[in-house]
N, CA, C and O of each residue as an XYZ file, in Angstrom:
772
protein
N      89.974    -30.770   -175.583
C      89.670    -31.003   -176.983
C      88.165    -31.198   -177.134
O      87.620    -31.991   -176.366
N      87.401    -30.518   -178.095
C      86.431    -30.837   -177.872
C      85.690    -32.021   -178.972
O      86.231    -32.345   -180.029
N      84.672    -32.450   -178.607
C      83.971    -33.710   -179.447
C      83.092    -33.514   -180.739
O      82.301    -32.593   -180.944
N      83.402    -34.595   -181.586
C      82.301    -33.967   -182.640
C      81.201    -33.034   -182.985
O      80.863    -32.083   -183.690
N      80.776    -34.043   -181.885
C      79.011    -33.107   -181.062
C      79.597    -31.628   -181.419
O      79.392    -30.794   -182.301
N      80.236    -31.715   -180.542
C      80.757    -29.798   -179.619
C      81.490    -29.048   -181.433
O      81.169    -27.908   -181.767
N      82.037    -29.558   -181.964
C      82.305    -29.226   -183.384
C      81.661    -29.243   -184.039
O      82.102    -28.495   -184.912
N      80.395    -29.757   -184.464
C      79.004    -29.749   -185.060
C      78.588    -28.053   -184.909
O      78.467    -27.179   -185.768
N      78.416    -28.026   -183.259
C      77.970    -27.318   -183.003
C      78.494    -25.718   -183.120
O      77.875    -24.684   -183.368
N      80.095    -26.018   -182.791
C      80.836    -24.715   -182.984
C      80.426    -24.153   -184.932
O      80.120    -23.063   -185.415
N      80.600    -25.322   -185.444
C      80.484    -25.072   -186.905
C      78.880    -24.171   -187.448
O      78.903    -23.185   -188.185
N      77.761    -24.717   -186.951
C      76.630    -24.627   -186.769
C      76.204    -23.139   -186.113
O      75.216    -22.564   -186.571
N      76.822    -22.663   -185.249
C      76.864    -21.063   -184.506
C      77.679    -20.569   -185.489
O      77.110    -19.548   -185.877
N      78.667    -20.714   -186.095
C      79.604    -19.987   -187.039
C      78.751    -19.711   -188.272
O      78.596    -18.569   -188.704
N      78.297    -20.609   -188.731
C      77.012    -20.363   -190.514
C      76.233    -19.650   -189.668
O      76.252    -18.499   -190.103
N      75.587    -19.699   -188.740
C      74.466    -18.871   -188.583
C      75.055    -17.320   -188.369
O      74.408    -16.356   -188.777
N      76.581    -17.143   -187.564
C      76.361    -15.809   -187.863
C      77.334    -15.440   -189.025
O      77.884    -14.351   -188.863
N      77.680    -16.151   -190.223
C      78.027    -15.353   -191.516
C      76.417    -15.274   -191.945
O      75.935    -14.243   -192.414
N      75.821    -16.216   -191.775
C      74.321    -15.674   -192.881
C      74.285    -14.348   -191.925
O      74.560    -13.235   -192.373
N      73.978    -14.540   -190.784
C      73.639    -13.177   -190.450
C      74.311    -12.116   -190.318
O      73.798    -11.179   -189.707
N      75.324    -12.026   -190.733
C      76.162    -11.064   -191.070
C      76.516    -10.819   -192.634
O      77.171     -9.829   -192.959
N      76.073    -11.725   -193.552
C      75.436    -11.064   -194.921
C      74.350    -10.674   -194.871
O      74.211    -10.128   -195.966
N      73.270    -10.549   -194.236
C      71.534    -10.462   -194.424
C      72.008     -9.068   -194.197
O      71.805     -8.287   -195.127
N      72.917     -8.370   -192.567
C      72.920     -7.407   -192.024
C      73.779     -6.312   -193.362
O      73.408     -5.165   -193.608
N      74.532     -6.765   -193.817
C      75.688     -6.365   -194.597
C      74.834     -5.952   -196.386
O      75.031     -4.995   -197.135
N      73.854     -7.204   -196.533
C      73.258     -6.582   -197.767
C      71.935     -5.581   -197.550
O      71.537     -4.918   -198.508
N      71.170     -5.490   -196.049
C      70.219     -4.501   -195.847
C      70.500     -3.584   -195.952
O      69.736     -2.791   -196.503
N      71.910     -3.125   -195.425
C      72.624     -2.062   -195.316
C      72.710     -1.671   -196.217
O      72.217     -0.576   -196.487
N      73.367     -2.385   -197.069
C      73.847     -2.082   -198.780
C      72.518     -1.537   -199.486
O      72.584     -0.444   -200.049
N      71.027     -2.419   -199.482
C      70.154     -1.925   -199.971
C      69.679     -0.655   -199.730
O      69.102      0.018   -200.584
N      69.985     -0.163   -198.154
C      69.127      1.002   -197.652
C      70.219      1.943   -198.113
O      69.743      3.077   -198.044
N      71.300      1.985   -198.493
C      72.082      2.858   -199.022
C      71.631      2.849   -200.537
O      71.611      3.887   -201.198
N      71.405      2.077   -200.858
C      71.312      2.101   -202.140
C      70.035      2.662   -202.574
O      69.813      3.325   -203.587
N      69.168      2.265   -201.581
C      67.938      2.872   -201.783
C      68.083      4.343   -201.164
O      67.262      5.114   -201.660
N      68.625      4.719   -200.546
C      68.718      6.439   -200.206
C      69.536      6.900   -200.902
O      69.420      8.124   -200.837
N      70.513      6.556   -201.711
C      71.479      6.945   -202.861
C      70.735      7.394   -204.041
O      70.925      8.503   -204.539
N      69.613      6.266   -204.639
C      68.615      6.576   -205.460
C      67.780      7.709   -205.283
O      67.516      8.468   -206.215
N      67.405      7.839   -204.270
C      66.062      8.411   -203.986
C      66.678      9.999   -203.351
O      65.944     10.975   -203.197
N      67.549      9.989   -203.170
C      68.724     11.406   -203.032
C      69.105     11.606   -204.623
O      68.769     12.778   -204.788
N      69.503     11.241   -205.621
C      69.858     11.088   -207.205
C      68.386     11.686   -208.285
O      68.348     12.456   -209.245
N      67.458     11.001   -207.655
C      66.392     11.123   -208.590
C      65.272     11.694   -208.057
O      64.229     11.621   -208.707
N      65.286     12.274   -206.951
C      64.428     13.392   -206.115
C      63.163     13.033   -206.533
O      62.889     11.846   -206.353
N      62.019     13.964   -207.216
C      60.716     13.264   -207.563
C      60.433     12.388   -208.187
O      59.366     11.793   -208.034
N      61.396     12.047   -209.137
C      61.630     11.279   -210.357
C      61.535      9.890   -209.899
O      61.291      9.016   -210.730
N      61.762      9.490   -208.227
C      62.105      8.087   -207.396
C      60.667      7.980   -207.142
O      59.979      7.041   -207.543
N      60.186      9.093   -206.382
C      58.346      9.022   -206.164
C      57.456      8.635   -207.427
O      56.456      7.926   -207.311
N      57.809      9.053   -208.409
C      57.421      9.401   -209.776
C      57.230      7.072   -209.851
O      56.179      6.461   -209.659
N      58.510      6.484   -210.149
C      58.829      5.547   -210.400
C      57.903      4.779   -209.464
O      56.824      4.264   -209.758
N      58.598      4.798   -208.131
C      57.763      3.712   -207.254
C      55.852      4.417   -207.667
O      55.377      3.539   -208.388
N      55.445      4.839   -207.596
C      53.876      5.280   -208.375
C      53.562      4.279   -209.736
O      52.750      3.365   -209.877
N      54.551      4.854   -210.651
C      54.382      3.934   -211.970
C      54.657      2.591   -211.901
O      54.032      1.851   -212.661
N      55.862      1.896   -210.772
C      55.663      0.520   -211.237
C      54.987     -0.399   -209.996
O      54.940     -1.598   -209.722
N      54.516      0.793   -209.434
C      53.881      0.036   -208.205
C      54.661     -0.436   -206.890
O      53.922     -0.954   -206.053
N      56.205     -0.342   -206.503
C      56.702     -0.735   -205.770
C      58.456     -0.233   -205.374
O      59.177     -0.111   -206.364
N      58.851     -0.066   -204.532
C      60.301      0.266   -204.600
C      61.010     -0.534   -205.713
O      61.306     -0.135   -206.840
N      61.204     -1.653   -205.203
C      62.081     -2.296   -205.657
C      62.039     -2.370   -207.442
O      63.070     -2.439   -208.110
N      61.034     -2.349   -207.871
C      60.415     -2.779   -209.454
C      61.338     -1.065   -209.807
O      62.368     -0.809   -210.431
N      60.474     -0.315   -209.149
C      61.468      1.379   -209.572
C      62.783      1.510   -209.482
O      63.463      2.086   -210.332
N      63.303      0.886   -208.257
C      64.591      0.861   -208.030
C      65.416      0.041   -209.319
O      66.387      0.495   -209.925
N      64.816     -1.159   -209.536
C      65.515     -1.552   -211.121
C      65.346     -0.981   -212.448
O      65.977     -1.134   -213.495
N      64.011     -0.063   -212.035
C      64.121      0.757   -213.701
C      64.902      1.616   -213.695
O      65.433      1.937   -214.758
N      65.314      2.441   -212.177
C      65.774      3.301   -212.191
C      67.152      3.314   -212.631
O      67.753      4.115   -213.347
N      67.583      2.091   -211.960
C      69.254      1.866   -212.462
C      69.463      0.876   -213.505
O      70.294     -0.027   -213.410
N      68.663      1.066   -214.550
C      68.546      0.376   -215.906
C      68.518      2.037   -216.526
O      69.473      2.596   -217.065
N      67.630      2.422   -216.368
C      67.846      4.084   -216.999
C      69.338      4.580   -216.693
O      69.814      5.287   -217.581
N      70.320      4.276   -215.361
C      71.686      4.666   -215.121
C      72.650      3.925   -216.059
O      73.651      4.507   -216.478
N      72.387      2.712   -216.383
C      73.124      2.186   -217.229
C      73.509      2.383   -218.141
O      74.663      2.367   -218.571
N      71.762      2.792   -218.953
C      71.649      2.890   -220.118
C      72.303      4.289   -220.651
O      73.049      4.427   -221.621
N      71.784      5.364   -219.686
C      72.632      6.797   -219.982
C      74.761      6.524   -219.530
O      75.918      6.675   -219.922
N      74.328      6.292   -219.010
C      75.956      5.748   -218.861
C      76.662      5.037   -220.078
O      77.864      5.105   -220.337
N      75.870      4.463   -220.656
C      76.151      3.715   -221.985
C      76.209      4.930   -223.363
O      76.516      4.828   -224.551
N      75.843      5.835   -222.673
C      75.978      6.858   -223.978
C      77.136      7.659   -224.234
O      77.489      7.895   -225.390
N      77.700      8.059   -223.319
C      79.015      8.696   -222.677
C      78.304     10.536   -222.892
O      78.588     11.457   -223.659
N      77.690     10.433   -222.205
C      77.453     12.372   -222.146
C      78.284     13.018   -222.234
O      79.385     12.493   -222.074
N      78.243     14.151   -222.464
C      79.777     15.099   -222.737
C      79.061     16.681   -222.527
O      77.959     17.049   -222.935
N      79.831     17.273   -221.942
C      79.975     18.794   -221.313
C      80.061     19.223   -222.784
O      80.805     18.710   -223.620
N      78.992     20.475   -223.039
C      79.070     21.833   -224.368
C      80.105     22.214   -224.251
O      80.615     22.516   -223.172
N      80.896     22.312   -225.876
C      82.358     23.319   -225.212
C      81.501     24.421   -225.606
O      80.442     24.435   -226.234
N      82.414     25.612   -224.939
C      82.333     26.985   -225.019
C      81.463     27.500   -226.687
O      80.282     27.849   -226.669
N      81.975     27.472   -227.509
C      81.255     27.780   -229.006
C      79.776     27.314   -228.823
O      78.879     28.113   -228.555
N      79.569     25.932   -228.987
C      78.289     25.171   -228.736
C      77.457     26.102   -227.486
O      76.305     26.472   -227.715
N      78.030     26.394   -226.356
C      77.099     26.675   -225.860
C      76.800     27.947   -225.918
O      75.765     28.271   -225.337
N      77.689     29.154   -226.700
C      77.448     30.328   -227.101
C      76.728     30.342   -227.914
O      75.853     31.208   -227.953
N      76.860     29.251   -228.983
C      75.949     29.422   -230.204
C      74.021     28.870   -230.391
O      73.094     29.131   -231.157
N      74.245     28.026   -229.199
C      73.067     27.677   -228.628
C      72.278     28.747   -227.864
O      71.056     28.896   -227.857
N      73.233     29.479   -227.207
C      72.183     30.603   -226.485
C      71.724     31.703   -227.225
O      70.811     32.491   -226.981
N      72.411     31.638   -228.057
C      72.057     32.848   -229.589
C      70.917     32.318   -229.930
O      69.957     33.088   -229.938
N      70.720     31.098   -230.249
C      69.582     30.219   -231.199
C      68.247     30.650   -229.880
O      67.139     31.173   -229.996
N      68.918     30.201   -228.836
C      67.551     30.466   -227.763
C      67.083     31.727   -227.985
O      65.939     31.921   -228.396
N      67.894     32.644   -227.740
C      67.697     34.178   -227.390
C      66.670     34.755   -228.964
O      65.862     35.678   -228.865
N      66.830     34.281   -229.817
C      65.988     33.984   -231.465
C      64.575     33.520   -231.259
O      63.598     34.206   -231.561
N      64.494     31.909   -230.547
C      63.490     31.838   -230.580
C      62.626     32.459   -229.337
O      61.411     32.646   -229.396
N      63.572     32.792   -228.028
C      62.776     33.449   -227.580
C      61.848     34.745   -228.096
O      60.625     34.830   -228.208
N      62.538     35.382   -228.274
C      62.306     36.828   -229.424
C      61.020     36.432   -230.329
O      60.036     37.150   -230.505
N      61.271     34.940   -230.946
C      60.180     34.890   -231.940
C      58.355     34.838   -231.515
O      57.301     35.046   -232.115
N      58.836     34.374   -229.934
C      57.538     34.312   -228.973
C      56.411     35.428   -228.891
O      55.228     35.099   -228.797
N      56.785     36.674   -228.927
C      55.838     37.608   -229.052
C      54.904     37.634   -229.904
O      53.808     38.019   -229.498
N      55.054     37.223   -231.380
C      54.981     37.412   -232.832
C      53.841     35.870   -233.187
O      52.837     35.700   -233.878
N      54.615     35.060   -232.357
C      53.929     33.849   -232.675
C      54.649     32.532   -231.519
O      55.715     31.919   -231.455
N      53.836     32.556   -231.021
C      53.989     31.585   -229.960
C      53.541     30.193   -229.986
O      53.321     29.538   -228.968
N      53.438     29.850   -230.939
C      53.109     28.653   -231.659
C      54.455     27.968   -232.162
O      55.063     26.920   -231.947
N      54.615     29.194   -233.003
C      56.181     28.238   -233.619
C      57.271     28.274   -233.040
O      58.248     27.713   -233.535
N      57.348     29.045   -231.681
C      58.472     29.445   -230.385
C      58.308     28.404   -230.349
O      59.015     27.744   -231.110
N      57.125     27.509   -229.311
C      57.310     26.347   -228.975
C      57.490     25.803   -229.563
O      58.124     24.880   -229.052
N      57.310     25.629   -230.854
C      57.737     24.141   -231.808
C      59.433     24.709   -231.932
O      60.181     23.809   -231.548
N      60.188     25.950   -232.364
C      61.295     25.390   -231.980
C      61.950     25.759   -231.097
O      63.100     26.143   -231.310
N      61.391     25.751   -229.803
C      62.229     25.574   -228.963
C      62.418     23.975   -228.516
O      63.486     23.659   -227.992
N      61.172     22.765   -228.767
C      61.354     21.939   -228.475
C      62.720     21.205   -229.617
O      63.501     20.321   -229.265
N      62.695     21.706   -230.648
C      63.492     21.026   -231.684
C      65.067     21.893   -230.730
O      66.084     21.201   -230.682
N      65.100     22.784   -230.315
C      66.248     23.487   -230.166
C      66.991     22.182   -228.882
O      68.091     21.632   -228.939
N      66.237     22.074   -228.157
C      65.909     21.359   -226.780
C      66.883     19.910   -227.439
O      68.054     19.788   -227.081
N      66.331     19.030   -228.271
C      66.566     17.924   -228.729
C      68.069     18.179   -229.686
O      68.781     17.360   -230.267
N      68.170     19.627   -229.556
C      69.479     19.925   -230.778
C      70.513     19.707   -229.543
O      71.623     19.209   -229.729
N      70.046     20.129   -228.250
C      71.197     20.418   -227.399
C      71.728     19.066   -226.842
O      72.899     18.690   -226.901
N      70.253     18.123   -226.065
C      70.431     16.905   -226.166
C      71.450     15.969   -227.241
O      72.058     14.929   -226.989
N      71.407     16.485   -228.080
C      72.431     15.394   -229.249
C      73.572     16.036   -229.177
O      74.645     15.541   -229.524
N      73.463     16.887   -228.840
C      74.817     17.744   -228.677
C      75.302     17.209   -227.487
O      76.511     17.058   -227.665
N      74.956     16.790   -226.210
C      75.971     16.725   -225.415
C      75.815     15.201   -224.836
O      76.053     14.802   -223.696
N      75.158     14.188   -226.420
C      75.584     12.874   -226.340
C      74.365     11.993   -226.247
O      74.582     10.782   -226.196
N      72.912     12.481   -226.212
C      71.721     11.930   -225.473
C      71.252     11.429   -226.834
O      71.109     12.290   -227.702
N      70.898      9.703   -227.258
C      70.411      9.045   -227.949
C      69.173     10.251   -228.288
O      68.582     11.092   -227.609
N      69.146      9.719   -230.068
C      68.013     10.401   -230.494
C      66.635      9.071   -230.823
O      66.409      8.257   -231.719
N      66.004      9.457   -229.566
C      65.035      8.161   -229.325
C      63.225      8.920   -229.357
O      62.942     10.042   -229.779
N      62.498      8.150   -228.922
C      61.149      8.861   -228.317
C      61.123      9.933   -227.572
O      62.209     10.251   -227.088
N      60.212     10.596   -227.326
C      60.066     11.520   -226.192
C      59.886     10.526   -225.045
O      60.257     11.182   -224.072
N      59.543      9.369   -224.623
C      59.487      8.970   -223.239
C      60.299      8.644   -223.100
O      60.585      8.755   -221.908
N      61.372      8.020   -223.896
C      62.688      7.537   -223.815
C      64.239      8.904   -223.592
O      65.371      8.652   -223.180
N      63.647     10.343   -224.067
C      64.304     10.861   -223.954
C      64.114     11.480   -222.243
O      64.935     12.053   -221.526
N      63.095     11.200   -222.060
C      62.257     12.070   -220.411
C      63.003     10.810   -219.624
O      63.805     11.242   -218.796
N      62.951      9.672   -219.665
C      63.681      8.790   -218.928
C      65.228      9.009   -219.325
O      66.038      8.809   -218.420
N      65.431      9.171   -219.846
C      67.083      9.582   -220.423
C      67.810     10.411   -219.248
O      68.781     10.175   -218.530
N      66.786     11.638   -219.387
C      66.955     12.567   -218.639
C      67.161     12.969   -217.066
O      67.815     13.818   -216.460
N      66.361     12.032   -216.762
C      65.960     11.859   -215.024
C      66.893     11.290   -214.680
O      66.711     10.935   -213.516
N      68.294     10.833   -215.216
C      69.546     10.353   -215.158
C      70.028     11.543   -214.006
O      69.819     11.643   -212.797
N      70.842     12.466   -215.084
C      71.288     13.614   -214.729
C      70.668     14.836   -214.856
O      71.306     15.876   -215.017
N      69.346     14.779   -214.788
C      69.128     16.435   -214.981
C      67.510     15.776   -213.948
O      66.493     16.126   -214.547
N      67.289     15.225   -213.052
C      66.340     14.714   -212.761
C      65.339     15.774   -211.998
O      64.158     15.569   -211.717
N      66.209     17.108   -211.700
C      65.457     18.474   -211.190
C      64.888     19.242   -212.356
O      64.147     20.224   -212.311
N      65.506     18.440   -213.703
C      64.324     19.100   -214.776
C      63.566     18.750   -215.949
O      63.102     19.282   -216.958
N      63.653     17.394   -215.267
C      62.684     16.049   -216.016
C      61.162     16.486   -216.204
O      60.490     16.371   -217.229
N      60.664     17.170   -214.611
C      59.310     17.324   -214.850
C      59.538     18.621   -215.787
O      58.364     18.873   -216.061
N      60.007     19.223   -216.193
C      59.678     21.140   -216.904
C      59.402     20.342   -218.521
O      58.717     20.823   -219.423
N      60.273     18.783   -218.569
C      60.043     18.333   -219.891
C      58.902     17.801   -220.414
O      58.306     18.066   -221.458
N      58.606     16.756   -219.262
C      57.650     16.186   -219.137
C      56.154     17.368   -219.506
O      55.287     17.226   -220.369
N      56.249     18.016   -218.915
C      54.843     19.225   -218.833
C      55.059     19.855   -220.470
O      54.207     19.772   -221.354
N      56.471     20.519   -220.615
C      56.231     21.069   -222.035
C      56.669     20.154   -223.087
O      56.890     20.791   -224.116
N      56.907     18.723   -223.237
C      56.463     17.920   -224.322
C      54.885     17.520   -223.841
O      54.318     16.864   -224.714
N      54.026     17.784   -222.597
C      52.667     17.719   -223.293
C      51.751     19.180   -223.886
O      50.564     19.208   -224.212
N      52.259     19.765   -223.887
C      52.108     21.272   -223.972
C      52.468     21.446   -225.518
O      51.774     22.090   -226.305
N      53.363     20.943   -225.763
C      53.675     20.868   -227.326
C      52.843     20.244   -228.112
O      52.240     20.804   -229.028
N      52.730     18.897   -227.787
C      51.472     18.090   -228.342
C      50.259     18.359   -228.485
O      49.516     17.812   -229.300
N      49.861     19.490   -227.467
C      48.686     20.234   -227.102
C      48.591     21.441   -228.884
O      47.637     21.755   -229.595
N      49.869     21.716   -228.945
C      50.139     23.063   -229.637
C      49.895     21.803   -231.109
O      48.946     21.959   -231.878
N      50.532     21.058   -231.222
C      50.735     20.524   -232.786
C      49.216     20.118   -232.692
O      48.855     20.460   -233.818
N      48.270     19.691   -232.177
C      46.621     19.560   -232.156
C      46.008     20.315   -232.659
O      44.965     20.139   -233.289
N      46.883     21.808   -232.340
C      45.360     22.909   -232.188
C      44.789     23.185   -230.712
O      43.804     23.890   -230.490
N      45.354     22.696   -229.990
C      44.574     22.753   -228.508
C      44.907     23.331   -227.395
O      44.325     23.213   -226.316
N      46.422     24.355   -227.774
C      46.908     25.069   -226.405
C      46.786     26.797   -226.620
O      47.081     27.450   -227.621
N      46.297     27.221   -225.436
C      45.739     28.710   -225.694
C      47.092     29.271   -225.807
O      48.040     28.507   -225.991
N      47.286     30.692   -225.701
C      48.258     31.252   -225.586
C      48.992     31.389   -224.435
O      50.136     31.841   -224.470
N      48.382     31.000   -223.278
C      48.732     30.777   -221.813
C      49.479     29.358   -221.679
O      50.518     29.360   -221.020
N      49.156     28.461   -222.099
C      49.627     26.855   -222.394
C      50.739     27.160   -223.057
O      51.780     26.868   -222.468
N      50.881     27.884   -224.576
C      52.092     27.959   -224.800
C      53.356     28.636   -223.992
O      54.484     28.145   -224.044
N      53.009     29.928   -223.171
C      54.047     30.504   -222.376
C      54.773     29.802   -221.439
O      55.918     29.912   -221.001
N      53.483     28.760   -221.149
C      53.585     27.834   -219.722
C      54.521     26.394   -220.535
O      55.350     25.945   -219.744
N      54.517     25.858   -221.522
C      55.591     25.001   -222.622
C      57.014     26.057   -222.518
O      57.939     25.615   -221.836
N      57.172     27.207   -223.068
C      57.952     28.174   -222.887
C      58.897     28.019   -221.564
O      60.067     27.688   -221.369
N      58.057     28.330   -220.947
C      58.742     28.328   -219.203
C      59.263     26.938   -218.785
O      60.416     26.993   -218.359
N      58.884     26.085   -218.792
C      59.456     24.800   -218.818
C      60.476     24.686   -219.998
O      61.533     25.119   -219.537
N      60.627     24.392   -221.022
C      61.350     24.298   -222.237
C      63.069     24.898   -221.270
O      64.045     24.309   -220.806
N      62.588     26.442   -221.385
C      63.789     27.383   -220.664
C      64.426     26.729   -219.488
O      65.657     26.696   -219.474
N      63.670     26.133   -218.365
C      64.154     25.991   -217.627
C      64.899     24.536   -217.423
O      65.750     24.301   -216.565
N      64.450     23.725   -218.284
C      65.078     22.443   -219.281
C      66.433     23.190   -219.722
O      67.565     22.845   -219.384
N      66.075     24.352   -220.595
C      67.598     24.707   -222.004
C      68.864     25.174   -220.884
O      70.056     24.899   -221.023
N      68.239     25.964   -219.731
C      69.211     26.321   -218.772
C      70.171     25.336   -217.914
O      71.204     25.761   -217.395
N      69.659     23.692   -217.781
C      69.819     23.255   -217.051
C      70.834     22.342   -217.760
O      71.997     22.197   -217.384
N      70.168     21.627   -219.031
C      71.284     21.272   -220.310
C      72.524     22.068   -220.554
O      73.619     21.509   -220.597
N      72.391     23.321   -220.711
C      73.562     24.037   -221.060
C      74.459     24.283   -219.492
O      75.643     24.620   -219.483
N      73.858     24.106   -218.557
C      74.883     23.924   -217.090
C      75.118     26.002   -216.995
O      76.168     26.627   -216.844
N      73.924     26.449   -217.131
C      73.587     28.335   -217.203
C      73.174     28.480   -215.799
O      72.502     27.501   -215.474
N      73.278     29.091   -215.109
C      72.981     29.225   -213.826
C      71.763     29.783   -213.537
O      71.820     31.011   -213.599
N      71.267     29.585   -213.402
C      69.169     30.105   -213.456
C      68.573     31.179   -213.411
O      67.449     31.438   -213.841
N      69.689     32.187   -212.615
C      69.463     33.169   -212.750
C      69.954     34.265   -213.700
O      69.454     35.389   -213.737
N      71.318     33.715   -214.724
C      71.711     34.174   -215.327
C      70.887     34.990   -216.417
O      69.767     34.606   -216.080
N      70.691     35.719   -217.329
C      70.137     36.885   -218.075
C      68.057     36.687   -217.923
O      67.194     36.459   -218.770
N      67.994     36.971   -216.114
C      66.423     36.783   -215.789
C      65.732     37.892   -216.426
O      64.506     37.831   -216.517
N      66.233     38.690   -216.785
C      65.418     39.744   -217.379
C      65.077     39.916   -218.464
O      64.133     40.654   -218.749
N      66.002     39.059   -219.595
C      65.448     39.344   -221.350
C      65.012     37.834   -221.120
O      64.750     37.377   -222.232
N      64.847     36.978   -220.247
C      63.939     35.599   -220.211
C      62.237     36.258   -220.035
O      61.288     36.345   -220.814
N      62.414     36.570   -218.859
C      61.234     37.109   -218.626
C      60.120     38.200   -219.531
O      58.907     38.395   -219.464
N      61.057     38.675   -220.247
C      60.741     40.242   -221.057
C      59.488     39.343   -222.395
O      58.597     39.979   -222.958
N      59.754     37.769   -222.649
C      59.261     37.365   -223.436
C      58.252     35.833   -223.056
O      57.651     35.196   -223.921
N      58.274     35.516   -221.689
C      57.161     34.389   -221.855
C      56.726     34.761   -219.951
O      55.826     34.137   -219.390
């Protein structure tokens, strides 16, 4: 039988290895969690730890942005919507030759039509670029570049090269929203920016 002492002690080796078998159990958890993220949000994770200065500070914006889009309930284009959306594209693409000024202005409005369409708060542009890096986080930056490219255009300040280059991003945003496969109709894409 053993003595207080010796029960002190058995008790005393036992806490030390549950702490250390939560410390081991939540590192784990973190480094999954942190390679779960950073597998999820590809540049968008580099992007974060840059802006807030640190993993961890990114790692909570990041899954505050998951929440928050999660809180919206996104929803898949049915079939009509997304036929009738690619008509609207295939329009303003077309309108690009003629005037590439007002392509980009609506393609960005087209962009934000599709967004509400398949559930995405109608908020800011930084709020919609963080929105985004949710689920579409391989085409956060094409937004990022052609909402400044747009801003450039509503100034007065983007050549005709700036606008093609808004264009090309925009598209490769509208393709990725509508769930179009990238390579799908490359040739009347191309024929116009």
């Amino acid at each position: 039988m053993l003595t207080s002492d010796q029960w002190i002690a058995v008790i005393a080796v036992l806490a030390v290895l549950a702490v250390a078998a939560v410390v081991l159990i939540s590192s784990r958890s973190g480094k999954r969690r942190h390679a779960s993220l950073k597998r999820r949000f590809g540049p968008e994770y580099d992007r974060a730890v840059q802006q807030y200065g640190s993993e961890a500070k990114a790692e909570k914006e990041l899954a505050a942005r998951e929440r928050r889009v999660h809180g919206q309930k996104l929803r898949q284009l049915n079939e009509t919507d997304r036929t009738q959306f690619s008509s609207d594209w295939r329009n303003v693409q077309a309108r690009f030759v003629d005037d590439p000024s007002g392509a980009v202005t609506a393609a960005d409005e087209l962009i934000l039509q599709v967004m509400l369409a398949r559930g995405y708060s109608k908020s800011d542009a930084d709020q919609r670029v963080a929105d985004l890096s949710v689920e579409h986080a391989g085409s956060v930056e094409h937004y990022r570049a052609a909402n400044m490219l747009a801003e450039a255009n509503r100034e007065g300040r983007a050549n005709t090269e700036e606008l093609r280059q808004a264009f090309v991003h925009y598209r490769a945003l509208f393709a990725d929203l509508l769930e179009e496969p990238k390579h799908a109709d490359r040739k009347s894409q191309e024929a116009y920016a």
